[in-house]
mmCIF file of the N, C-alpha and C atoms, coordinates in Angstrom:
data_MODEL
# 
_entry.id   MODEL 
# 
loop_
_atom_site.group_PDB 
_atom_site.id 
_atom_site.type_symbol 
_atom_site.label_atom_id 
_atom_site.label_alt_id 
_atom_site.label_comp_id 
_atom_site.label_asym_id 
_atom_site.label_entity_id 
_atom_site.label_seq_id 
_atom_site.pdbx_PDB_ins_code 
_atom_site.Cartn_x 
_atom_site.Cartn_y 
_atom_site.Cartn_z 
_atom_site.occupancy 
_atom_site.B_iso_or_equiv 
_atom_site.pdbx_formal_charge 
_atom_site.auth_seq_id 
_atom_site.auth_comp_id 
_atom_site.auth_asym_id 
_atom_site.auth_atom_id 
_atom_site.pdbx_PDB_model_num 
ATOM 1   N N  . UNK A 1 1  ? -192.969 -52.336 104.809 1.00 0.00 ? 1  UNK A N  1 
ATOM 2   C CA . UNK A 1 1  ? -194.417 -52.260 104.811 1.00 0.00 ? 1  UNK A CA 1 
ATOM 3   C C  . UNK A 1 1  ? -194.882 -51.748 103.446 1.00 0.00 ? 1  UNK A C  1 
ATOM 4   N N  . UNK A 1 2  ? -195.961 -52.067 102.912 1.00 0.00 ? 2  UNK A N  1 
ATOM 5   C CA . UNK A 1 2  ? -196.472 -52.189 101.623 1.00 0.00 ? 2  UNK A CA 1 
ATOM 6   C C  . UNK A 1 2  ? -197.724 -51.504 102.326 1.00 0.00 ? 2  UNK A C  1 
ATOM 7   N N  . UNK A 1 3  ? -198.292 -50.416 101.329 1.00 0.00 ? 3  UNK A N  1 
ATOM 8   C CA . UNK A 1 3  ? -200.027 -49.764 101.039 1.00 0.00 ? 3  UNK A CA 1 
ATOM 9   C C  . UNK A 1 3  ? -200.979 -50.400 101.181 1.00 0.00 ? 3  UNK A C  1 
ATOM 10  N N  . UNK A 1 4  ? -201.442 -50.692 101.621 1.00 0.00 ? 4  UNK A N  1 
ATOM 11  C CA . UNK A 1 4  ? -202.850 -52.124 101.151 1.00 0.00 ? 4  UNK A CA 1 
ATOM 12  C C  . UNK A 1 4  ? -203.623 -50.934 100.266 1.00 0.00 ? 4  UNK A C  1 
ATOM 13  N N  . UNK A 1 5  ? -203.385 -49.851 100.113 1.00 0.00 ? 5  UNK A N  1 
ATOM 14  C CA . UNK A 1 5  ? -204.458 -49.382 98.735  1.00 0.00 ? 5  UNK A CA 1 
ATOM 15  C C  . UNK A 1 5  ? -203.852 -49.255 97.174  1.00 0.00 ? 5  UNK A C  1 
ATOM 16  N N  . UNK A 1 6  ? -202.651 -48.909 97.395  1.00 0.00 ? 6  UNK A N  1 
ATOM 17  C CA . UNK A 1 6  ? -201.564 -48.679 96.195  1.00 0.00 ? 6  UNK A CA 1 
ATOM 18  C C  . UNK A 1 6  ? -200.596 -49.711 95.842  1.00 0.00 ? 6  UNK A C  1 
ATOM 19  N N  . UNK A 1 7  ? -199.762 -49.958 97.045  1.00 0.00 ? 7  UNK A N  1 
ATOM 20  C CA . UNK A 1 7  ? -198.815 -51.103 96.877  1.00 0.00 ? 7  UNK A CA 1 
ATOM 21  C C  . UNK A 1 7  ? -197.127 -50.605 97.076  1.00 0.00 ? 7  UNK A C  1 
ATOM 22  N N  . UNK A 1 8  ? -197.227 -49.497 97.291  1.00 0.00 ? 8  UNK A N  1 
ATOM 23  C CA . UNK A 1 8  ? -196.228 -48.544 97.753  1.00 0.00 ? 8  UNK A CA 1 
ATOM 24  C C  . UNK A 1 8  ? -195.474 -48.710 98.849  1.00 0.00 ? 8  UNK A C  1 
ATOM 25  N N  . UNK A 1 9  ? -193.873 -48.396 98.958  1.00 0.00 ? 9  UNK A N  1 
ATOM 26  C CA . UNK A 1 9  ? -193.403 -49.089 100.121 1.00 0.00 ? 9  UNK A CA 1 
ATOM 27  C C  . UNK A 1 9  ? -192.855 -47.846 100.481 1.00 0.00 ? 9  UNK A C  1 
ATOM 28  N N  . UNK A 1 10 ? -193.415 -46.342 100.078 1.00 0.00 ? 10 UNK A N  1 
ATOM 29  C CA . UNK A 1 10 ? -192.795 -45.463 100.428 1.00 0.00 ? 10 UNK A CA 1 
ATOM 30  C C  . UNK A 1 10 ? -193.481 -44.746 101.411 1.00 0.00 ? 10 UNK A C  1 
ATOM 31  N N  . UNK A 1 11 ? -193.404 -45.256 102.765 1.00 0.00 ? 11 UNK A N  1 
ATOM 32  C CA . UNK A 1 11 ? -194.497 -45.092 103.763 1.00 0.00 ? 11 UNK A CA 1 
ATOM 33  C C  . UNK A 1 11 ? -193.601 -44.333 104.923 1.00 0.00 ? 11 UNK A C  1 
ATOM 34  N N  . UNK A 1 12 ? -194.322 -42.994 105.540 1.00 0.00 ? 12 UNK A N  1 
ATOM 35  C CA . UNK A 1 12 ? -192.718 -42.057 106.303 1.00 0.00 ? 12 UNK A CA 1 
ATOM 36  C C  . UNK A 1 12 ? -194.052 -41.856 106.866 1.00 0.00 ? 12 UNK A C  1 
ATOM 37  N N  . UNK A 1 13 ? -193.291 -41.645 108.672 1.00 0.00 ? 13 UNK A N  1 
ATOM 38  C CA . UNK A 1 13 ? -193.669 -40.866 110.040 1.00 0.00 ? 13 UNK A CA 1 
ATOM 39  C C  . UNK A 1 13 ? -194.095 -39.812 109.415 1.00 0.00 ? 13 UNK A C  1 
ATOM 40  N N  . UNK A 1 14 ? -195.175 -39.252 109.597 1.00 0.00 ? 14 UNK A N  1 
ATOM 41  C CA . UNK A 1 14 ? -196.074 -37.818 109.374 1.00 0.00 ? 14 UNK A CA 1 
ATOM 42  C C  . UNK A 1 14 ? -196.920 -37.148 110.704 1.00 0.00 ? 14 UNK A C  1 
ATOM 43  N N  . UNK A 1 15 ? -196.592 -35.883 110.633 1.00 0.00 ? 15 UNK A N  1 
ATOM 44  C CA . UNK A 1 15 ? -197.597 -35.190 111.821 1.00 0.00 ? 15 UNK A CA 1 
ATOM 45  C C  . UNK A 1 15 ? -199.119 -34.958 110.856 1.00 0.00 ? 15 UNK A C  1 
ATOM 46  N N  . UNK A 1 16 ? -199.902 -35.486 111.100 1.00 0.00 ? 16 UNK A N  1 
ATOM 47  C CA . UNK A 1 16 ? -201.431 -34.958 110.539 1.00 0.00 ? 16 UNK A CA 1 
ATOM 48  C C  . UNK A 1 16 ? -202.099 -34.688 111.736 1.00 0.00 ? 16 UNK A C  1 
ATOM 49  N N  . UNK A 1 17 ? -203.530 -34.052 111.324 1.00 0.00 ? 17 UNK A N  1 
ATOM 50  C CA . UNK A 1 17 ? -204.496 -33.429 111.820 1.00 0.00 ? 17 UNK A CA 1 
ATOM 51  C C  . UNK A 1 17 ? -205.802 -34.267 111.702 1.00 0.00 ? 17 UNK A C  1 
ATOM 52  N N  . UNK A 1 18 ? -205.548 -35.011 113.121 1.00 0.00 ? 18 UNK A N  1 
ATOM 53  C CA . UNK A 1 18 ? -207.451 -35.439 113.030 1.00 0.00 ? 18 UNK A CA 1 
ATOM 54  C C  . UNK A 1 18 ? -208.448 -34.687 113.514 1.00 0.00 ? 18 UNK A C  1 
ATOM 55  N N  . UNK A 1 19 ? -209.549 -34.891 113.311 1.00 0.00 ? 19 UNK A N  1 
ATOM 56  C CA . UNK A 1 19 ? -211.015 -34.143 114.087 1.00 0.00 ? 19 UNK A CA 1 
ATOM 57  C C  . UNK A 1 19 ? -211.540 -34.776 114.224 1.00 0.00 ? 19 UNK A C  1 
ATOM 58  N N  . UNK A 1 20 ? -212.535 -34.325 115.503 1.00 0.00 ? 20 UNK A N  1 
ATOM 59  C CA . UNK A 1 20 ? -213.240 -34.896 116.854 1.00 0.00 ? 20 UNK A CA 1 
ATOM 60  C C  . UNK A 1 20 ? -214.323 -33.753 116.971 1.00 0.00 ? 20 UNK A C  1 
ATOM 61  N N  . UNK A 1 21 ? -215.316 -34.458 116.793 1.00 0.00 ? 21 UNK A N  1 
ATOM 62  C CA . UNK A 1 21 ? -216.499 -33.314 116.299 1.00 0.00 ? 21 UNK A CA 1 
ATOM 63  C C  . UNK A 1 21 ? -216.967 -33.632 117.525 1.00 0.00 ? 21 UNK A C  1 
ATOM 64  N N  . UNK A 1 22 ? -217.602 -32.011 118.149 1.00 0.00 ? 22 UNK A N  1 
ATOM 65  C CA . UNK A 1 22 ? -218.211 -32.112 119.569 1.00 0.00 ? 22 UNK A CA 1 
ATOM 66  C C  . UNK A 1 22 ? -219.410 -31.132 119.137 1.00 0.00 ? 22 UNK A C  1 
ATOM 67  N N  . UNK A 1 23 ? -220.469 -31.782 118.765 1.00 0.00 ? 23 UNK A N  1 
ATOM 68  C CA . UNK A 1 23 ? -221.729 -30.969 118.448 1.00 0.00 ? 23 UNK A CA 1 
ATOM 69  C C  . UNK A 1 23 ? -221.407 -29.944 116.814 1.00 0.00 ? 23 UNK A C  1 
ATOM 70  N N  . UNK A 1 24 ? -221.191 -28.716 116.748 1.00 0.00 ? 24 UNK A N  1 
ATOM 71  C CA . UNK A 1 24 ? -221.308 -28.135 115.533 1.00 0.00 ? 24 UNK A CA 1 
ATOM 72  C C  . UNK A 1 24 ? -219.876 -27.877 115.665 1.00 0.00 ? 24 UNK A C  1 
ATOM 73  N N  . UNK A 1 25 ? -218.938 -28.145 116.468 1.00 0.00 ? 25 UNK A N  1 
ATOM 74  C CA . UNK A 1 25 ? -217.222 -27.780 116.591 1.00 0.00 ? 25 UNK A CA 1 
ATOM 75  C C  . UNK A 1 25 ? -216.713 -28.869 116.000 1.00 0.00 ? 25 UNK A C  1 
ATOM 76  N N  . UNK A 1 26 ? -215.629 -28.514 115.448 1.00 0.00 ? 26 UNK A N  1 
ATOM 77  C CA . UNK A 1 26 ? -214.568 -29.557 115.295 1.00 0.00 ? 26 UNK A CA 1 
ATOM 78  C C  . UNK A 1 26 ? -213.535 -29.331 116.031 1.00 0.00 ? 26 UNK A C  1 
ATOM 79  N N  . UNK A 1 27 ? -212.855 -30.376 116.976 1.00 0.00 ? 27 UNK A N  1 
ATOM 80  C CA . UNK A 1 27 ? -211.795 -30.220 117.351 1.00 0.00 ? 27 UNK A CA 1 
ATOM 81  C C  . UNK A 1 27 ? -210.744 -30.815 116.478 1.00 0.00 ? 27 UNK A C  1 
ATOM 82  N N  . UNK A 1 28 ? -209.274 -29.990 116.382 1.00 0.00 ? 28 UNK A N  1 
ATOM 83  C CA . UNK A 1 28 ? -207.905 -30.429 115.658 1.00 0.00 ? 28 UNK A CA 1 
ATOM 84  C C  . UNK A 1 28 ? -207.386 -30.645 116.409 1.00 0.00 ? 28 UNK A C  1 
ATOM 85  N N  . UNK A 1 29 ? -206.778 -32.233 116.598 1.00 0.00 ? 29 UNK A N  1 
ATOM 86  C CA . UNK A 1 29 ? -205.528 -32.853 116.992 1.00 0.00 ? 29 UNK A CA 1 
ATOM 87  C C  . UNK A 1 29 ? -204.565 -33.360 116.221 1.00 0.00 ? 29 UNK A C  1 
ATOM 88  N N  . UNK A 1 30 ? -203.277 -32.728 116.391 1.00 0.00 ? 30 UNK A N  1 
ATOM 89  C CA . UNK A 1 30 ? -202.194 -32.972 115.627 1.00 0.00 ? 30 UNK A CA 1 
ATOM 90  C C  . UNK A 1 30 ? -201.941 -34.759 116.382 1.00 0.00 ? 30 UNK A C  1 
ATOM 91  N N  . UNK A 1 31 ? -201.552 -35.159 115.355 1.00 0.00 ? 31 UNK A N  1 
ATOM 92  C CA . UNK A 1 31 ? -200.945 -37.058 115.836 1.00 0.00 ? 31 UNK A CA 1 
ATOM 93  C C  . UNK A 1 31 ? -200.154 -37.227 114.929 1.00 0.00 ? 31 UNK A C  1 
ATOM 94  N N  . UNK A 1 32 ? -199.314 -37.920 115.460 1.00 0.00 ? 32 UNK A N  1 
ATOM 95  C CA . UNK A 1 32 ? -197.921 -38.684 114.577 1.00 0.00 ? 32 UNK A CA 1 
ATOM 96  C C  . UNK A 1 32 ? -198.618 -39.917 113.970 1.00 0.00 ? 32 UNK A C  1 
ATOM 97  N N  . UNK A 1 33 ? -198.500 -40.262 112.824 1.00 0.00 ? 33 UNK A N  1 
ATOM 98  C CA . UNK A 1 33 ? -198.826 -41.835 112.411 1.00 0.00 ? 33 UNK A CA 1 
ATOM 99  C C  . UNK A 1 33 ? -198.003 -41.911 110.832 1.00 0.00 ? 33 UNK A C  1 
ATOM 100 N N  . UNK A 1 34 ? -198.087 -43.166 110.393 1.00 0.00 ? 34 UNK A N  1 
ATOM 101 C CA . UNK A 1 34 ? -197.333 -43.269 109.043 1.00 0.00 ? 34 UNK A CA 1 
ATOM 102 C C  . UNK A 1 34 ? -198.309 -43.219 108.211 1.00 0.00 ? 34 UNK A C  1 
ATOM 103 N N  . UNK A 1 35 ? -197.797 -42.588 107.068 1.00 0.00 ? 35 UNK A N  1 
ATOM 104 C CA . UNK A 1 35 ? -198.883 -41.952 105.804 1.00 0.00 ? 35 UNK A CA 1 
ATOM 105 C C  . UNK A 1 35 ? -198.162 -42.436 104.686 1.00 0.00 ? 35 UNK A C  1 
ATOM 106 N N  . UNK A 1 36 ? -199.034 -42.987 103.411 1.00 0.00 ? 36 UNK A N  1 
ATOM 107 C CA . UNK A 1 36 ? -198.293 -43.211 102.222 1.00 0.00 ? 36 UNK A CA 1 
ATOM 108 C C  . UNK A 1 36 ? -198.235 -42.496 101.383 1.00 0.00 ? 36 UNK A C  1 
ATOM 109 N N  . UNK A 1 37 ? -196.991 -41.763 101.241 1.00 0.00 ? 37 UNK A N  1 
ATOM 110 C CA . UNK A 1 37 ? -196.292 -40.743 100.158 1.00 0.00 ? 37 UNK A CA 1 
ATOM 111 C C  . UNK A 1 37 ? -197.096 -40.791 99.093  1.00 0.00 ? 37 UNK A C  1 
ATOM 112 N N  . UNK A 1 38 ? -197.598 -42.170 98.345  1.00 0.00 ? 38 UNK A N  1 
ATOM 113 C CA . UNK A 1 38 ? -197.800 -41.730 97.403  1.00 0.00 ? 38 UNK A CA 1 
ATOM 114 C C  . UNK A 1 38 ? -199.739 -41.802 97.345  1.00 0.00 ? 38 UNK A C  1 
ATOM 115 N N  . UNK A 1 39 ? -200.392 -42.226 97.885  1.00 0.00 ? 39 UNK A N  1 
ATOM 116 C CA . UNK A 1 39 ? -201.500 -42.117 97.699  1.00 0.00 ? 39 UNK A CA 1 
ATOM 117 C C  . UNK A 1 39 ? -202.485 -41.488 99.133  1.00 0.00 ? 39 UNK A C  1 
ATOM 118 N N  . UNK A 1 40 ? -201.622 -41.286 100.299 1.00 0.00 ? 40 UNK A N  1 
ATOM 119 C CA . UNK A 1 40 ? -202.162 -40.681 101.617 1.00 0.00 ? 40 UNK A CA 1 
ATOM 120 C C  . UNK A 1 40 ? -202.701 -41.480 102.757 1.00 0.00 ? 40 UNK A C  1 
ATOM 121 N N  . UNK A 1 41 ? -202.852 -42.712 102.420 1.00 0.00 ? 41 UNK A N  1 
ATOM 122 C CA . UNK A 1 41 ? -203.761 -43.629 103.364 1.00 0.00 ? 41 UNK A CA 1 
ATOM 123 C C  . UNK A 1 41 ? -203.156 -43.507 104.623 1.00 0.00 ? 41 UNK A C  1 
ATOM 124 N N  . UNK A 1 42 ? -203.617 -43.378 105.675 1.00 0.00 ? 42 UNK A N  1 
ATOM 125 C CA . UNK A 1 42 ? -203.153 -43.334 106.958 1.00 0.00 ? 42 UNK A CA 1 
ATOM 126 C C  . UNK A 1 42 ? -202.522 -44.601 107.163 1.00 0.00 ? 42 UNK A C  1 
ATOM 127 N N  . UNK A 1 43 ? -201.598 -45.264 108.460 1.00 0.00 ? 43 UNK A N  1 
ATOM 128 C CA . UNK A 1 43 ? -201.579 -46.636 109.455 1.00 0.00 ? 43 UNK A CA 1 
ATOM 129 C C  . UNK A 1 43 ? -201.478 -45.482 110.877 1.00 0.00 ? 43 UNK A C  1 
ATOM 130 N N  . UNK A 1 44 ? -202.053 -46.269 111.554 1.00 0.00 ? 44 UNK A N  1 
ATOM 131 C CA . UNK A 1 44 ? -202.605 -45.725 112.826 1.00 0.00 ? 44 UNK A CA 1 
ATOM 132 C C  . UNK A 1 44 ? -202.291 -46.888 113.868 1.00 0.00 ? 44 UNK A C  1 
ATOM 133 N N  . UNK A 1 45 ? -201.286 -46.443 114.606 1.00 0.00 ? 45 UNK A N  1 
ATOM 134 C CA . UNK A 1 45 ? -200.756 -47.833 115.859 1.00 0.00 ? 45 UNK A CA 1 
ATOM 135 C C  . UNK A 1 45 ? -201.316 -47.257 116.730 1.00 0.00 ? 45 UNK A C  1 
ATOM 136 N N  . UNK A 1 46 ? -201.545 -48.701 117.820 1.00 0.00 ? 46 UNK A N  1 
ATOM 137 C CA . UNK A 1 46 ? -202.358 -48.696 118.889 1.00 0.00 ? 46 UNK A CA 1 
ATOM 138 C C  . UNK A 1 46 ? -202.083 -47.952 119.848 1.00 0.00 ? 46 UNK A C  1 
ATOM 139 N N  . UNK A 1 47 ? -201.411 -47.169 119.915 1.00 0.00 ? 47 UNK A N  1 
ATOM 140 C CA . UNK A 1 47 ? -200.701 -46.186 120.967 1.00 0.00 ? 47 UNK A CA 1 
ATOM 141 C C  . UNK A 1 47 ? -201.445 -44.713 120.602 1.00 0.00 ? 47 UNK A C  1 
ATOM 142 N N  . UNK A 1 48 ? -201.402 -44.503 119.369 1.00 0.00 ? 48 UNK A N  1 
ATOM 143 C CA . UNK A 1 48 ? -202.080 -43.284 118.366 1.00 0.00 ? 48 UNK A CA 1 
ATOM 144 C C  . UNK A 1 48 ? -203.688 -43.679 118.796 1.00 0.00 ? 48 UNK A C  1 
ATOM 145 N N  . UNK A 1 49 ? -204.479 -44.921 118.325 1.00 0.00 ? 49 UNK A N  1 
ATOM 146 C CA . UNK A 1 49 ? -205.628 -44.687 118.563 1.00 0.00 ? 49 UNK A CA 1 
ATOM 147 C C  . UNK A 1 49 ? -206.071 -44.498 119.736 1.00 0.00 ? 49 UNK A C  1 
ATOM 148 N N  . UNK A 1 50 ? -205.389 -45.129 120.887 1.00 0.00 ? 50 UNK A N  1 
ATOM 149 C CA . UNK A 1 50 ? -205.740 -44.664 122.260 1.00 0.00 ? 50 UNK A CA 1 
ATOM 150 C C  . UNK A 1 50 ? -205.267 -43.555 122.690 1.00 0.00 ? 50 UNK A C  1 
ATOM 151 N N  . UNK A 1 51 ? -204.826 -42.651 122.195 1.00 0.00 ? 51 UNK A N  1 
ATOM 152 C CA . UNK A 1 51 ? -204.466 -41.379 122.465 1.00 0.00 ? 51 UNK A CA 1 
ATOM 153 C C  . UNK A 1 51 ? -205.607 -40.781 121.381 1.00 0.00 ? 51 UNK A C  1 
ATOM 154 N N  . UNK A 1 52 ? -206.306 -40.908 120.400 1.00 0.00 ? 52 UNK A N  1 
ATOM 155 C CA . UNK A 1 52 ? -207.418 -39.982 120.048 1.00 0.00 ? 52 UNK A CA 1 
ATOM 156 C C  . UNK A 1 52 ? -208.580 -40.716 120.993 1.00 0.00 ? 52 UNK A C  1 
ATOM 157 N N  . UNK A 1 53 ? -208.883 -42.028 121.295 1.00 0.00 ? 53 UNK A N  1 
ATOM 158 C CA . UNK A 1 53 ? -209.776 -42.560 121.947 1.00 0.00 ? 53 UNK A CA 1 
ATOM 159 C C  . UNK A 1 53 ? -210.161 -41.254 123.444 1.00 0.00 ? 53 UNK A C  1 
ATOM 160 N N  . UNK A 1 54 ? -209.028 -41.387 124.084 1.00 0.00 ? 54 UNK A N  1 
ATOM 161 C CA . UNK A 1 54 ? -208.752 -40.522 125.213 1.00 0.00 ? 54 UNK A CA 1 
ATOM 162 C C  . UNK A 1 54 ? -208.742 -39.146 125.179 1.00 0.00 ? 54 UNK A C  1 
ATOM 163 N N  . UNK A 1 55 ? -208.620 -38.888 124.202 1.00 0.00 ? 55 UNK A N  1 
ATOM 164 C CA . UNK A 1 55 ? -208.406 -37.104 123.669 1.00 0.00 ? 55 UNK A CA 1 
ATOM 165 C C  . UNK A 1 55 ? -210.398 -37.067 123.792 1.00 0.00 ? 55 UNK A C  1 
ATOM 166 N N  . UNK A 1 56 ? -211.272 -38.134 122.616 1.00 0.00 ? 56 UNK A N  1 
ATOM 167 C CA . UNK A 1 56 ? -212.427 -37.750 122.354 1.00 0.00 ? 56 UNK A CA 1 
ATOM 168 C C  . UNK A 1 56 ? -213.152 -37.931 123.801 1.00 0.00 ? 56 UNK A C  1 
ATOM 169 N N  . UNK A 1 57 ? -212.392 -38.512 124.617 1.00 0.00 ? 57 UNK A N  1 
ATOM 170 C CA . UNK A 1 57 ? -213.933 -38.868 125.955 1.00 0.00 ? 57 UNK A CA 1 
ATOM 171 C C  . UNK A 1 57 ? -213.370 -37.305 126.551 1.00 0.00 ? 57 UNK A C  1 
ATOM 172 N N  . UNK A 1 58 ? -212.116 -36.763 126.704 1.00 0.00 ? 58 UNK A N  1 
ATOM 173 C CA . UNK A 1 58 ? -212.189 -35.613 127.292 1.00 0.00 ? 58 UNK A CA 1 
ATOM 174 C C  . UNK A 1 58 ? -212.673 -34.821 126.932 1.00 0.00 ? 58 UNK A C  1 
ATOM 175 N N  . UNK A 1 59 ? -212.450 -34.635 125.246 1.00 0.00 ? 59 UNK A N  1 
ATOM 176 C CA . UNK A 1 59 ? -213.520 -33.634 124.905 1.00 0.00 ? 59 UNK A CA 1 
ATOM 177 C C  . UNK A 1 59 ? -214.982 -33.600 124.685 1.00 0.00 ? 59 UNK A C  1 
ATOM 178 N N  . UNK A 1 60 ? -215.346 -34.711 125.084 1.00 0.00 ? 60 UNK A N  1 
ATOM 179 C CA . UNK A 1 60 ? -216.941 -34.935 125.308 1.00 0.00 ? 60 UNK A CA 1 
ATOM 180 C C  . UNK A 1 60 ? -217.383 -34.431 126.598 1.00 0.00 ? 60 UNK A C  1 
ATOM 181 N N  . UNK A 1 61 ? -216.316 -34.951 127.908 1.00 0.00 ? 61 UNK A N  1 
ATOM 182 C CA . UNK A 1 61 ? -216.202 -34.546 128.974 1.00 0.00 ? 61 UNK A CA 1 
ATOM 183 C C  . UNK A 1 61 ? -215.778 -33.224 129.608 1.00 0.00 ? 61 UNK A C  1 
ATOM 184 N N  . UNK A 1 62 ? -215.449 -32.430 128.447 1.00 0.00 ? 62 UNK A N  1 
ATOM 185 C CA . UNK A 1 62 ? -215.045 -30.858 128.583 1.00 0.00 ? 62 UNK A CA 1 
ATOM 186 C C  . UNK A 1 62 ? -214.237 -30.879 129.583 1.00 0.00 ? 62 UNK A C  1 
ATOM 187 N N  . UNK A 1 63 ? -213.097 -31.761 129.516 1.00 0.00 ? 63 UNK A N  1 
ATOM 188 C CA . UNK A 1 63 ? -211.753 -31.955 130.561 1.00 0.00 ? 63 UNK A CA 1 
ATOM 189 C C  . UNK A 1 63 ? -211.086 -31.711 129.894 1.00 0.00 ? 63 UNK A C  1 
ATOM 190 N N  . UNK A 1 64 ? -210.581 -31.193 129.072 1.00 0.00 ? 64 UNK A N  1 
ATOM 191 C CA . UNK A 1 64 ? -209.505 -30.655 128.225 1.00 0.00 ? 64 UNK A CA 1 
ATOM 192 C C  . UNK A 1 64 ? -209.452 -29.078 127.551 1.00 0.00 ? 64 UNK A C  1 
ATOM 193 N N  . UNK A 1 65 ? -208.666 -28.222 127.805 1.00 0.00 ? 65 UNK A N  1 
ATOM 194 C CA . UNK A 1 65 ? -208.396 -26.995 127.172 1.00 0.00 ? 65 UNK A CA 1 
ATOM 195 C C  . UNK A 1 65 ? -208.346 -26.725 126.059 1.00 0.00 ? 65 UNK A C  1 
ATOM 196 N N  . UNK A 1 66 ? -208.864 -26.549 125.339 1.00 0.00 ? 66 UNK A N  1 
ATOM 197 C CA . UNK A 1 66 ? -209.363 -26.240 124.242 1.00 0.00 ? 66 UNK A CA 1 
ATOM 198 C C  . UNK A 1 66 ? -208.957 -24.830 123.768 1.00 0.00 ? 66 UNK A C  1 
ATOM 199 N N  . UNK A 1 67 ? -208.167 -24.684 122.697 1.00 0.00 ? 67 UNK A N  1 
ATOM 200 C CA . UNK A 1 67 ? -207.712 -23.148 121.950 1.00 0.00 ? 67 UNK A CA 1 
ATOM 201 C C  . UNK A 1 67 ? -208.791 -22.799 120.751 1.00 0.00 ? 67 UNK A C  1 
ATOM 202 N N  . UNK A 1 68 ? -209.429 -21.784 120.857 1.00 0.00 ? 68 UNK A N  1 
ATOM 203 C CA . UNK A 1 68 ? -210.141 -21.147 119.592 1.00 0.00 ? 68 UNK A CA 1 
ATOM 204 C C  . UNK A 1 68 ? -209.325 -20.534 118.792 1.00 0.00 ? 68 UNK A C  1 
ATOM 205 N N  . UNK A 1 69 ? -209.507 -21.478 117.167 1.00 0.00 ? 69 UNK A N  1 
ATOM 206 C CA . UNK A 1 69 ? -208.348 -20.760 116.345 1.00 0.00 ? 69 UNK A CA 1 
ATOM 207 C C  . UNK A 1 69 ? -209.048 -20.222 115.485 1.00 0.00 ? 69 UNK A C  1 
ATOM 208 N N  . UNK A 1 70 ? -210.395 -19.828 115.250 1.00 0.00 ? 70 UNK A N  1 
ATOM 209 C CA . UNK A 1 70 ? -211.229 -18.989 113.856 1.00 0.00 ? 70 UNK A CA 1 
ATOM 210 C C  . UNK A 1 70 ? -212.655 -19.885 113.720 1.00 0.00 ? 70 UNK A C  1 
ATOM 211 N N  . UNK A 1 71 ? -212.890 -19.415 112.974 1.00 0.00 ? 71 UNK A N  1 
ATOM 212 C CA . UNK A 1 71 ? -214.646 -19.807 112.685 1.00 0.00 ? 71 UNK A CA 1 
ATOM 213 C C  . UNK A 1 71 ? -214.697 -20.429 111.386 1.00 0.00 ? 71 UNK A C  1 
ATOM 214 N N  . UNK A 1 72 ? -215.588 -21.504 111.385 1.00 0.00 ? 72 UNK A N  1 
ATOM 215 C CA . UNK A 1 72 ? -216.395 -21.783 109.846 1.00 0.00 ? 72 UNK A CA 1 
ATOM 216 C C  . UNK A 1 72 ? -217.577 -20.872 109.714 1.00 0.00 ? 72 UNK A C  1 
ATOM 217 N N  . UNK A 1 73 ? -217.943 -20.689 108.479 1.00 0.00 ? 73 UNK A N  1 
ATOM 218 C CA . UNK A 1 73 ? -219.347 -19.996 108.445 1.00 0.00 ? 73 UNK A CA 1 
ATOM 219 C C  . UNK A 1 73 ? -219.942 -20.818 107.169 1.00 0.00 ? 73 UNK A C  1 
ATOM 220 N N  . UNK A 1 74 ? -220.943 -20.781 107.355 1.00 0.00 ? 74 UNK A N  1 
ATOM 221 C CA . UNK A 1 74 ? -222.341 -21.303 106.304 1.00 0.00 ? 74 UNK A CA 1 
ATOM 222 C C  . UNK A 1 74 ? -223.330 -20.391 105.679 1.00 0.00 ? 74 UNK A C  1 
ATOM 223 N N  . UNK A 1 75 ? -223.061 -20.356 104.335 1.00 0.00 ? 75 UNK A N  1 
ATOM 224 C CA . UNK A 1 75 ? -224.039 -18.825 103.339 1.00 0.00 ? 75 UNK A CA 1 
ATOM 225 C C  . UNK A 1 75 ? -225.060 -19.704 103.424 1.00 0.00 ? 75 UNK A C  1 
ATOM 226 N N  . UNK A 1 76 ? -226.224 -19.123 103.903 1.00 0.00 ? 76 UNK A N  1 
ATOM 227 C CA . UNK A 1 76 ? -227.916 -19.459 103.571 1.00 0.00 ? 76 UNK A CA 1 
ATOM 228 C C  . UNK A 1 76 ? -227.884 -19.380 101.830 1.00 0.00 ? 76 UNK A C  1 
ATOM 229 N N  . UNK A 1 77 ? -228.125 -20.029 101.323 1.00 0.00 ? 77 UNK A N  1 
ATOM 230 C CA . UNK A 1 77 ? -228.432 -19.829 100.153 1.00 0.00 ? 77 UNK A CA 1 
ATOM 231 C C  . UNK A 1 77 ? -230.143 -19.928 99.973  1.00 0.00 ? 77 UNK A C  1 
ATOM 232 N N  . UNK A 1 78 ? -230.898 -19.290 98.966  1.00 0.00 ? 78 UNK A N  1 
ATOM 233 C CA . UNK A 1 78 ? -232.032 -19.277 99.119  1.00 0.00 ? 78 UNK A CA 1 
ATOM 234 C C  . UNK A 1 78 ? -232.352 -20.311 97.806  1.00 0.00 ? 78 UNK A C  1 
# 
C-alpha cells in the first residue's frame, strides 16, 4: 500500500486517539488503524469506522461509561 498524500509505502498498525465531541466535551477513543510513518495520514477500515460510528450514537445516547480524565480551560482575554 502506497500514501495517496506522500507516496510512502511505510504504512504500520498504530493505536491513535480519535474525538467525538458531545456538546463542549470531547470524548477520547483509542482505535487501531494504519498510519503513514512518514507523513501521518490515517487509512481507516470499515470495521474501525463502524466501531467509532457506534461508539458516537452511544455517546450521544449517554449509553456508554465515560471516564473523566482532566479539564480544558479557556483565558477570557479582554
Amino acid at each position: 500500500m502506497k500514501c495517496v498524500i506522500c507516496k510512502s509505502t511505510d504504512i504500520n498498525t498504530k493505536m491513535v486517539e480519535e474525538e467525538i465531541r458531545r456538546g463542549d466535551d470531547i470524548v477520547l477513543v483509542p482505535i487501531e488503524v494504519l498510519v503513514c510513518a512518514n507523513c501521518g495520514e490515517r487509512y481507516y477500515s470499515r470495521a474501525a469506522m463502524h466501531q467509532l460510528e457506534e461508539l458516537k450514537t452511544k455517546v450521544r445516547d449517554q449509553s456508554v461509561t465515560l471516564e473523566n480524565v482532566g479539564k480544558i480551560l479557556r483565558a477570557k482575554v479582554a
